[in-house]
Gaussian input, Z-matrix of N, CA and C with variables (Angstrom, degrees):
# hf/3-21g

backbone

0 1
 N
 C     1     B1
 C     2     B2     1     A1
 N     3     B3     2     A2     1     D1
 C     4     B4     3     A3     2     D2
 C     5     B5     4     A4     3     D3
 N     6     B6     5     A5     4     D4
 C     7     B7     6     A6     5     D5
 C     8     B8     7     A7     6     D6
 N     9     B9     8     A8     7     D7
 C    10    B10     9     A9     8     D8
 C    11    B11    10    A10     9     D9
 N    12    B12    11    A11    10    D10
 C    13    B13    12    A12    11    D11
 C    14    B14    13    A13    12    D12
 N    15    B15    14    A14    13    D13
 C    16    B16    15    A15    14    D14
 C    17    B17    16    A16    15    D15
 N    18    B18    17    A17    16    D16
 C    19    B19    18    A18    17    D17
 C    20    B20    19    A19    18    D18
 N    21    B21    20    A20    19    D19
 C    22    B22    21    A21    20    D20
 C    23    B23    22    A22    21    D21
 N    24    B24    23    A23    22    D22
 C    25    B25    24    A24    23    D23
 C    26    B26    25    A25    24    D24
 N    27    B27    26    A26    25    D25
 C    28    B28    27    A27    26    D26
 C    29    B29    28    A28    27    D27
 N    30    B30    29    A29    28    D28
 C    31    B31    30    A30    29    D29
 C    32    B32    31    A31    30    D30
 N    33    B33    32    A32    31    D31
 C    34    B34    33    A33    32    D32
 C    35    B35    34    A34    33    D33
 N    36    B36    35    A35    34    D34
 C    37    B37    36    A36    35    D35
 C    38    B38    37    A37    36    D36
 N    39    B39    38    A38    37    D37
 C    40    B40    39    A39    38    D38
 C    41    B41    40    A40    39    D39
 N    42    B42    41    A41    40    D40
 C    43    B43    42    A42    41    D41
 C    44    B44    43    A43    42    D42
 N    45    B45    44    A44    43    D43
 C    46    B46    45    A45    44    D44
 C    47    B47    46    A46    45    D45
 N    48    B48    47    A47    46    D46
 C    49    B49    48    A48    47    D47
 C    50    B50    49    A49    48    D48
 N    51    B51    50    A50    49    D49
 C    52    B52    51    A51    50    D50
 C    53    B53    52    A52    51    D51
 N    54    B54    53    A53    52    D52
 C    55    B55    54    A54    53    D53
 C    56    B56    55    A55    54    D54
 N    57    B57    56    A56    55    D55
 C    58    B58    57    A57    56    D56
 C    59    B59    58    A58    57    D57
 N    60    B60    59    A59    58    D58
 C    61    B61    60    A60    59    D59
 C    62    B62    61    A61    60    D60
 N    63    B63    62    A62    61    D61
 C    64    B64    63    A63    62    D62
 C    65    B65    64    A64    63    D63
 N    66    B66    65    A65    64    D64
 C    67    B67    66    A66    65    D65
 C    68    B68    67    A67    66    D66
 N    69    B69    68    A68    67    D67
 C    70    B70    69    A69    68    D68
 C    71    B71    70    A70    69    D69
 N    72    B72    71    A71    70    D70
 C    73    B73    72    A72    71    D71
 C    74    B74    73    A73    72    D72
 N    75    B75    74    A74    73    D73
 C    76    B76    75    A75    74    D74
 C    77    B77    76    A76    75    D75
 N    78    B78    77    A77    76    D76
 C    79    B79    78    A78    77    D77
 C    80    B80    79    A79    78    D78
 N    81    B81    80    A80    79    D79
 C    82    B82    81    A81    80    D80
 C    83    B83    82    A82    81    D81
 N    84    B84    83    A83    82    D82
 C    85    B85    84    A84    83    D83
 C    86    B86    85    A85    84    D84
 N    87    B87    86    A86    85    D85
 C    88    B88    87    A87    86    D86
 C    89    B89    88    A88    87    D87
 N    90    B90    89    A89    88    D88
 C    91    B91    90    A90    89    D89
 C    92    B92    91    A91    90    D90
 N    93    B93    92    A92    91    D91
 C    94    B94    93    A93    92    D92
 C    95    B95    94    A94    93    D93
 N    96    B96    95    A95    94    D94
 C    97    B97    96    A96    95    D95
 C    98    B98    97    A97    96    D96
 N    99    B99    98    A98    97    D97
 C   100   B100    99    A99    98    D98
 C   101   B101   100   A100    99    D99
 N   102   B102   101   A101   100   D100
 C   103   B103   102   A102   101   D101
 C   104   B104   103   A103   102   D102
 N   105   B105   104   A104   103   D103
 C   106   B106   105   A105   104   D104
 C   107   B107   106   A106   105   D105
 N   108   B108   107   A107   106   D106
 C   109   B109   108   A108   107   D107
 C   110   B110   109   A109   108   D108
 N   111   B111   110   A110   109   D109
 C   112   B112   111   A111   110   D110
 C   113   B113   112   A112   111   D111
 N   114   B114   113   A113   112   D112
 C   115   B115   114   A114   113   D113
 C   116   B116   115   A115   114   D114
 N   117   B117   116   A116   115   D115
 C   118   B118   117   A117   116   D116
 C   119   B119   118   A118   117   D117
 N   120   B120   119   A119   118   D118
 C   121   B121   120   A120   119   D119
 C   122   B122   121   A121   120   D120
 N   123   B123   122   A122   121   D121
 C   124   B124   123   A123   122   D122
 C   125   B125   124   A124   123   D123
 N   126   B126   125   A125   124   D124
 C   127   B127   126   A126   125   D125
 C   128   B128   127   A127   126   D126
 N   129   B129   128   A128   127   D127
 C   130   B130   129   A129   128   D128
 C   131   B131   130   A130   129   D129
 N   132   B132   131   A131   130   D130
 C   133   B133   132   A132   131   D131
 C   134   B134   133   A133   132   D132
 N   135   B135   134   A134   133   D133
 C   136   B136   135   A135   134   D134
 C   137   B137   136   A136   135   D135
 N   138   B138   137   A137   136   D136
 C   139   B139   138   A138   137   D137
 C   140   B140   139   A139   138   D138
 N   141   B141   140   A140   139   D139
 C   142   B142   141   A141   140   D140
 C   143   B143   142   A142   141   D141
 N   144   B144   143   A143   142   D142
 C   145   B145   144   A144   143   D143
 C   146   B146   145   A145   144   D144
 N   147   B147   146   A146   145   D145
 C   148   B148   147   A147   146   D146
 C   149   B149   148   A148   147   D147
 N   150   B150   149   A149   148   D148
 C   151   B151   150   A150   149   D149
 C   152   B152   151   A151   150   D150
 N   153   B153   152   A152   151   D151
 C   154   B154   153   A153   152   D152
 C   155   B155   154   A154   153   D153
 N   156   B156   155   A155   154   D154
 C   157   B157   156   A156   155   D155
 C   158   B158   157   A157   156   D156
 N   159   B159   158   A158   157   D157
 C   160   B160   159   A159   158   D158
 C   161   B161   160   A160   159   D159
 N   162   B162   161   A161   160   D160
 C   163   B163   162   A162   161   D161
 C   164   B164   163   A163   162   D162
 N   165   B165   164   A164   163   D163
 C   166   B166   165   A165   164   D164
 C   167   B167   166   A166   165   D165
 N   168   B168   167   A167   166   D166
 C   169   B169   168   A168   167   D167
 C   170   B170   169   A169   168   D168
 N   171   B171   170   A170   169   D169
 C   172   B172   171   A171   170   D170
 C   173   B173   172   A172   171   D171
 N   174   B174   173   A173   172   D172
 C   175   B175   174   A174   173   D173
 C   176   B176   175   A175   174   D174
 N   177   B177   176   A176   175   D175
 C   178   B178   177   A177   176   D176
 C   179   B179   178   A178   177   D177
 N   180   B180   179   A179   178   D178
 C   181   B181   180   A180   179   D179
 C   182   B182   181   A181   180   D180
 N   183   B183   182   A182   181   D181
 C   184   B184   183   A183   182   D182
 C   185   B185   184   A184   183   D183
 N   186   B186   185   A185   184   D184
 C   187   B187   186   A186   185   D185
 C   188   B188   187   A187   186   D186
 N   189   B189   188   A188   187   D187
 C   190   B190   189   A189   188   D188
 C   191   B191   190   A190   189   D189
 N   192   B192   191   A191   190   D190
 C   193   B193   192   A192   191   D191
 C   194   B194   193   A193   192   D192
 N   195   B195   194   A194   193   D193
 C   196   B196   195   A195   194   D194
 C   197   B197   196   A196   195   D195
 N   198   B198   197   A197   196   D196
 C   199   B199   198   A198   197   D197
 C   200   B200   199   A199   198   D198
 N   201   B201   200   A200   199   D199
 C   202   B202   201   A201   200   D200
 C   203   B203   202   A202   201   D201
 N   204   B204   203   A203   202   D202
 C   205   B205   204   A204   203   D203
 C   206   B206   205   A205   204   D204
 N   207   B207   206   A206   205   D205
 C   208   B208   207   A207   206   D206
 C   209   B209   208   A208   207   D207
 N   210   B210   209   A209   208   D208
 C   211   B211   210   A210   209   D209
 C   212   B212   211   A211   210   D210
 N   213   B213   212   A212   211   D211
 C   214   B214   213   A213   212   D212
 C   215   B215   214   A214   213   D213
 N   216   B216   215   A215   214   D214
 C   217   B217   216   A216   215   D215
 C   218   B218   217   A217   216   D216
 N   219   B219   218   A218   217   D217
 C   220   B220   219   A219   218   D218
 C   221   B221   220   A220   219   D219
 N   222   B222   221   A221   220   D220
 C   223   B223   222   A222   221   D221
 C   224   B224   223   A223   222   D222
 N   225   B225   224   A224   223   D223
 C   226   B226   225   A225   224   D224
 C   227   B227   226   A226   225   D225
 N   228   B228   227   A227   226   D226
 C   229   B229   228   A228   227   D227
 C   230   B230   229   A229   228   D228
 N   231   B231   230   A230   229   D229
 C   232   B232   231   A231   230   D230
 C   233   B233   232   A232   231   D231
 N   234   B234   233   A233   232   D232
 C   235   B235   234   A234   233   D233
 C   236   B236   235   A235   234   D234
 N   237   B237   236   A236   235   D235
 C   238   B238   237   A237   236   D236
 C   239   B239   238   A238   237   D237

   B1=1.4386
   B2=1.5309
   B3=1.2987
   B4=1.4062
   B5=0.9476
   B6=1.7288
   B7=1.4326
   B8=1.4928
   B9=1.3864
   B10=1.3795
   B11=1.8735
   B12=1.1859
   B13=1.6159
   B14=1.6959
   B15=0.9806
   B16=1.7286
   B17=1.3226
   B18=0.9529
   B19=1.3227
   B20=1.9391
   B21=1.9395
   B22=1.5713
   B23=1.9663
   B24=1.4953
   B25=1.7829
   B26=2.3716
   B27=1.2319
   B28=1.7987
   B29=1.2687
   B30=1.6246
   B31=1.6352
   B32=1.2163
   B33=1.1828
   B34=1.6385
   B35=1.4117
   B36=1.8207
   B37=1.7644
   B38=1.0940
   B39=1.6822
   B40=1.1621
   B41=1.5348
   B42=1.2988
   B43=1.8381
   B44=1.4756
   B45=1.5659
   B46=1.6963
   B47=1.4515
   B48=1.1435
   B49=1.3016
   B50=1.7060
   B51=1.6422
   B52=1.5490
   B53=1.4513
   B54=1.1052
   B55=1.9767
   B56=1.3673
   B57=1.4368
   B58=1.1969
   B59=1.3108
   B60=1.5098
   B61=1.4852
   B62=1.5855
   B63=1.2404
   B64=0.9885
   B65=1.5840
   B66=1.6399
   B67=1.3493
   B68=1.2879
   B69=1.2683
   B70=1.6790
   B71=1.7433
   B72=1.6973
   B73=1.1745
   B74=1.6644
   B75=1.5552
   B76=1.6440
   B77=1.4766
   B78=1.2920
   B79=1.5101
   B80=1.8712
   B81=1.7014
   B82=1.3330
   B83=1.2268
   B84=1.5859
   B85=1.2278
   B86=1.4424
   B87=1.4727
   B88=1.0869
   B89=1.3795
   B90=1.8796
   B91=1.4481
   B92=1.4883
   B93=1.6623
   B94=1.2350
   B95=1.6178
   B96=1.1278
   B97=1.4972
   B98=1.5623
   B99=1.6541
   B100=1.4868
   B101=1.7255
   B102=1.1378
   B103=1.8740
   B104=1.5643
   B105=1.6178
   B106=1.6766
   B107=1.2792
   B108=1.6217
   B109=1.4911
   B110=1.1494
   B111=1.5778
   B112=1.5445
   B113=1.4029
   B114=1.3015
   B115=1.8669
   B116=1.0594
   B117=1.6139
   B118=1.5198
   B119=1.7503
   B120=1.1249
   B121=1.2411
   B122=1.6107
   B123=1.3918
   B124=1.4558
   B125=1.4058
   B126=1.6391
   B127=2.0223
   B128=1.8181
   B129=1.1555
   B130=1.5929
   B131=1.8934
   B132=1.2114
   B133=1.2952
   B134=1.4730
   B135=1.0466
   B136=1.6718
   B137=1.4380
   B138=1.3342
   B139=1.8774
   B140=1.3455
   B141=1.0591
   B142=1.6482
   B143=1.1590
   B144=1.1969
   B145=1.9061
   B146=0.9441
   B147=1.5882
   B148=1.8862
   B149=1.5290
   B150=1.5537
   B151=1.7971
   B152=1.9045
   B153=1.3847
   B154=1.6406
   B155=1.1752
   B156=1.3868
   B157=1.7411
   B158=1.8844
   B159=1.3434
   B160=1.1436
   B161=1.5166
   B162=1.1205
   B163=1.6392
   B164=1.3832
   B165=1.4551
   B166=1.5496
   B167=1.6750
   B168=0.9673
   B169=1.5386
   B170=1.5836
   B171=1.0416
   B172=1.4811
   B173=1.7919
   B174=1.0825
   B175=1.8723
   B176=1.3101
   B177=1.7220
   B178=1.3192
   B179=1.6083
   B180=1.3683
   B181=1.5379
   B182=1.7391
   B183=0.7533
   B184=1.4171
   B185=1.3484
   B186=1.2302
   B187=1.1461
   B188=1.5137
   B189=1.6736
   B190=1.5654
   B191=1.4753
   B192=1.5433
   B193=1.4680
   B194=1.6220
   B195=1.1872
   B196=2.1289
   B197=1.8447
   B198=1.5009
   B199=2.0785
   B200=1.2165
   B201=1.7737
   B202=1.2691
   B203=1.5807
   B204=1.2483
   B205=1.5804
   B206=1.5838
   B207=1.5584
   B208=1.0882
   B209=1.7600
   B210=1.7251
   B211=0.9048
   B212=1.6115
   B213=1.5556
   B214=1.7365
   B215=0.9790
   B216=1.4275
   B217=1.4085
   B218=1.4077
   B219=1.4561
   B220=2.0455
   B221=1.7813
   B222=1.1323
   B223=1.4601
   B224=1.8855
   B225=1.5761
   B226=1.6569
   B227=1.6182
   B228=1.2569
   B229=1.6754
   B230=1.4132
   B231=0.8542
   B232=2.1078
   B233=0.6721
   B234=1.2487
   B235=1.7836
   B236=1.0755
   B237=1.6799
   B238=1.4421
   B239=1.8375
   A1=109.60
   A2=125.48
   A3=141.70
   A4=89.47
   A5=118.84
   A6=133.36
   A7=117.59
   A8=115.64
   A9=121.56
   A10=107.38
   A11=107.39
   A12=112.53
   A13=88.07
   A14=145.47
   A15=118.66
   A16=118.82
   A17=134.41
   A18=121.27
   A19=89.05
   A20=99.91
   A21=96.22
   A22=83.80
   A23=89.13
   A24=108.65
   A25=91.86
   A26=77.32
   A27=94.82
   A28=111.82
   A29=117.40
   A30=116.62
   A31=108.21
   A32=112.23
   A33=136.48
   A34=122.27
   A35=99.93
   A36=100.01
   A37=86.14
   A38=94.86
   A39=116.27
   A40=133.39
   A41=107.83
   A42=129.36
   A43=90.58
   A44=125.51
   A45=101.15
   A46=96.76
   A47=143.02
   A48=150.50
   A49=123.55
   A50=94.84
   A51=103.58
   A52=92.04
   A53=91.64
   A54=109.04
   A55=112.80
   A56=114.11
   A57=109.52
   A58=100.24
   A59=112.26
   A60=115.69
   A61=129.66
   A62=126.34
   A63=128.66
   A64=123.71
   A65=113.68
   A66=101.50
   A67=119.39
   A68=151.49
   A69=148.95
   A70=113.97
   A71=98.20
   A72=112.55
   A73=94.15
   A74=111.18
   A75=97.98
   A76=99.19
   A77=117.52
   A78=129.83
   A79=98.38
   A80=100.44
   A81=102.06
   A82=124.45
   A83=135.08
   A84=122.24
   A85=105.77
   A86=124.73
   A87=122.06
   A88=102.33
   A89=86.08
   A90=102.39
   A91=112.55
   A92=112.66
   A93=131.13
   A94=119.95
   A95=134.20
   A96=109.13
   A97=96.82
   A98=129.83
   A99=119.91
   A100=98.59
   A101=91.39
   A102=107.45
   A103=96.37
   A104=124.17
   A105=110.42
   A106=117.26
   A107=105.21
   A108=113.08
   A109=104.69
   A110=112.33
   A111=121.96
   A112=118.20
   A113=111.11
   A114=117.23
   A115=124.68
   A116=109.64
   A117=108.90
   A118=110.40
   A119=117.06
   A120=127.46
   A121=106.63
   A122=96.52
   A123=135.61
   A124=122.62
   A125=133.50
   A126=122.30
   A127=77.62
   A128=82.96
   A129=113.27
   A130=122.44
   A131=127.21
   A132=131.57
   A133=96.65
   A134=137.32
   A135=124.09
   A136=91.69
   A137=118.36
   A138=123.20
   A139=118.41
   A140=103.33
   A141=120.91
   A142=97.97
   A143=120.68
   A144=131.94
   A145=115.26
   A146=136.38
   A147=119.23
   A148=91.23
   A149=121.88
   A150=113.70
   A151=90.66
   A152=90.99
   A153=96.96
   A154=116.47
   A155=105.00
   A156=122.82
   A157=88.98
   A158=110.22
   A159=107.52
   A160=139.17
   A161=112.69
   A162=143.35
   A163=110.38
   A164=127.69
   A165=105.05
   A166=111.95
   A167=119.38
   A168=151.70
   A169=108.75
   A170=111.77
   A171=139.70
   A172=104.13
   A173=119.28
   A174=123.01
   A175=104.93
   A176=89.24
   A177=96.59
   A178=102.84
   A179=94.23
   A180=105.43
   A181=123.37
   A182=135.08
   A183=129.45
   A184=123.30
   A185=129.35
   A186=109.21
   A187=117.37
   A188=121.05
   A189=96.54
   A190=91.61
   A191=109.66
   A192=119.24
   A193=117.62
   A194=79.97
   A195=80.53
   A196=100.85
   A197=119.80
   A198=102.74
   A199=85.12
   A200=139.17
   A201=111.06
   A202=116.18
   A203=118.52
   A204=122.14
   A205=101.88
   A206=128.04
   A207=119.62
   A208=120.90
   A209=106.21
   A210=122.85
   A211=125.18
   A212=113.34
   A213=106.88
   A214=127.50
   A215=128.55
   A216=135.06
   A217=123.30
   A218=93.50
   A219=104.17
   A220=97.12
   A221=120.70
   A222=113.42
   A223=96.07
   A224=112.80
   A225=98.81
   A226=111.03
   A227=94.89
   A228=96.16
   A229=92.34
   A230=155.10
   A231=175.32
   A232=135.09
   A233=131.01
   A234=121.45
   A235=104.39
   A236=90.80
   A237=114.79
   A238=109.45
   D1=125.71
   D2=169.72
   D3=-43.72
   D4=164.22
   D5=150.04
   D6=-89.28
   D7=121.56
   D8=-158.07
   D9=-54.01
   D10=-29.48
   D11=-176.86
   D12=-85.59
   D13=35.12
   D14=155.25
   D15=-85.46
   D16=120.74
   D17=-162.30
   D18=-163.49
   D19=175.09
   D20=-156.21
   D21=-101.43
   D22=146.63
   D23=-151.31
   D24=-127.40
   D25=122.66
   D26=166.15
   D27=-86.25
   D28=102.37
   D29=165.47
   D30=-104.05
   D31=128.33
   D32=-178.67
   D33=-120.65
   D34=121.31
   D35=178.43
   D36=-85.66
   D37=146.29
   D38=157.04
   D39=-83.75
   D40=-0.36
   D41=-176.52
   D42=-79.12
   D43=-59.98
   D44=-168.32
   D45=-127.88
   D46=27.60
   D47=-172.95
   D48=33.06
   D49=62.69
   D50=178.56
   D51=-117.12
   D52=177.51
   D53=-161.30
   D54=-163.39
   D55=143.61
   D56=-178.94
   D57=-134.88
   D58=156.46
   D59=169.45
   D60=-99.14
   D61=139.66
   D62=-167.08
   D63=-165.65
   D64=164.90
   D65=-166.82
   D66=-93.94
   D67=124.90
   D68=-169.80
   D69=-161.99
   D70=159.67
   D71=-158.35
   D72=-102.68
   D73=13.96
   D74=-166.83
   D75=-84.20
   D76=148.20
   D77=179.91
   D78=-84.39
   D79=141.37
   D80=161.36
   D81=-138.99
   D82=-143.90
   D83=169.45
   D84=-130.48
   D85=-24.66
   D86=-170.57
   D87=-124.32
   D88=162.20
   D89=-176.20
   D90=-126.59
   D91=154.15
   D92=176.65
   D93=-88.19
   D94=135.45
   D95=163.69
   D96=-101.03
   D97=138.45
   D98=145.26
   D99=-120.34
   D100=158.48
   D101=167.03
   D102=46.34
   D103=39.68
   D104=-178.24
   D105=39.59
   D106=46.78
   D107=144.39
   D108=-125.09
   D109=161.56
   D110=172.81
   D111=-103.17
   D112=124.95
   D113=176.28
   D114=-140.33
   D115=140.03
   D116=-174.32
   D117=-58.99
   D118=161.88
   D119=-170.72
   D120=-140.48
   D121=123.36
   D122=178.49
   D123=-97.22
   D124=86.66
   D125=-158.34
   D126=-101.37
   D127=134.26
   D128=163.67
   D129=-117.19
   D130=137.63
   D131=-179.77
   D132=-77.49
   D133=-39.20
   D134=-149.92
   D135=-146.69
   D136=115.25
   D137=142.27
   D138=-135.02
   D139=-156.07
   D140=-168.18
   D141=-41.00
   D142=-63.77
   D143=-174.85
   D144=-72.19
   D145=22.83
   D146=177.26
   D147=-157.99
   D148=-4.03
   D149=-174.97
   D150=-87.93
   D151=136.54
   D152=162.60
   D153=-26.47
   D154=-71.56
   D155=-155.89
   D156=-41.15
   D157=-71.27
   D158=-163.99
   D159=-72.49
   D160=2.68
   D161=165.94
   D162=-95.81
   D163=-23.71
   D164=175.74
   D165=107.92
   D166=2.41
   D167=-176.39
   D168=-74.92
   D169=-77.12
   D170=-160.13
   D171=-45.61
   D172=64.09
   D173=161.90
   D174=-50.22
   D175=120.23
   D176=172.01
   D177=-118.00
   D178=118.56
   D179=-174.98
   D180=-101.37
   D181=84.69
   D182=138.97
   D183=46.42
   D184=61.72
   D185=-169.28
   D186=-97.45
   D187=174.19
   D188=-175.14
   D189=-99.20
   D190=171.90
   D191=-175.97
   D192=-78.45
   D193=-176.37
   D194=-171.52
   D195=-71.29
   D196=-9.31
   D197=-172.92
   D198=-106.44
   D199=-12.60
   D200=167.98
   D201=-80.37
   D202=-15.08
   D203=-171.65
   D204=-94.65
   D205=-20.04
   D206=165.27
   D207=-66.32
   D208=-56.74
   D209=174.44
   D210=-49.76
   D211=-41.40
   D212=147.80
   D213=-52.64
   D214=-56.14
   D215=176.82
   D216=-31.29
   D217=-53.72
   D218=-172.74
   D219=-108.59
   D220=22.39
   D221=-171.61
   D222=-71.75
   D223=-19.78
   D224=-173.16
   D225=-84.78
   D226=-3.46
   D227=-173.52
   D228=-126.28
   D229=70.11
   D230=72.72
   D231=-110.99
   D232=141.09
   D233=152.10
   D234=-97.30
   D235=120.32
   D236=174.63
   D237=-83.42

């Protein structure tokens, strides 16, 4: 048996105000109209369109490992 609340759900970032439609059981309070339909509406901080990863953002840098960051650290007090 379906869950009687599944139904098609408007999630909206709120960073650049895109939205996508989709189907979910999450309860809300507000509603969207597009194309003179009515839909519950879901505001989200972070999706597809505003997370690094997925915009092209996300530097992935290089970091050095934990015996090179030890070995700087105490390099004035040993020779390593």
């Amino acid at each position: 048996m379906i869950n009687k609340n599944y139904r098609l759900v408007v999630f909206k970032d709120i960073n650049n105000n895109k939205f996508f439609i989709t189907k979910s059981t999450i309860i809300t309070k507000e509603t969207i109209e597009i194309k003179n339909k009515i839909y519950p509406l879901y505001k989200m901080e972070i999706s597809k369109y505003s997370h690094p990863f997925y915009i092209g953002h996300l530097k992935n840098k290089k970091k050095t490992g934990r015996i090179e960051k030890f070995k700087n650290k105490y390099k004035k007090y040993y020779k390593l």
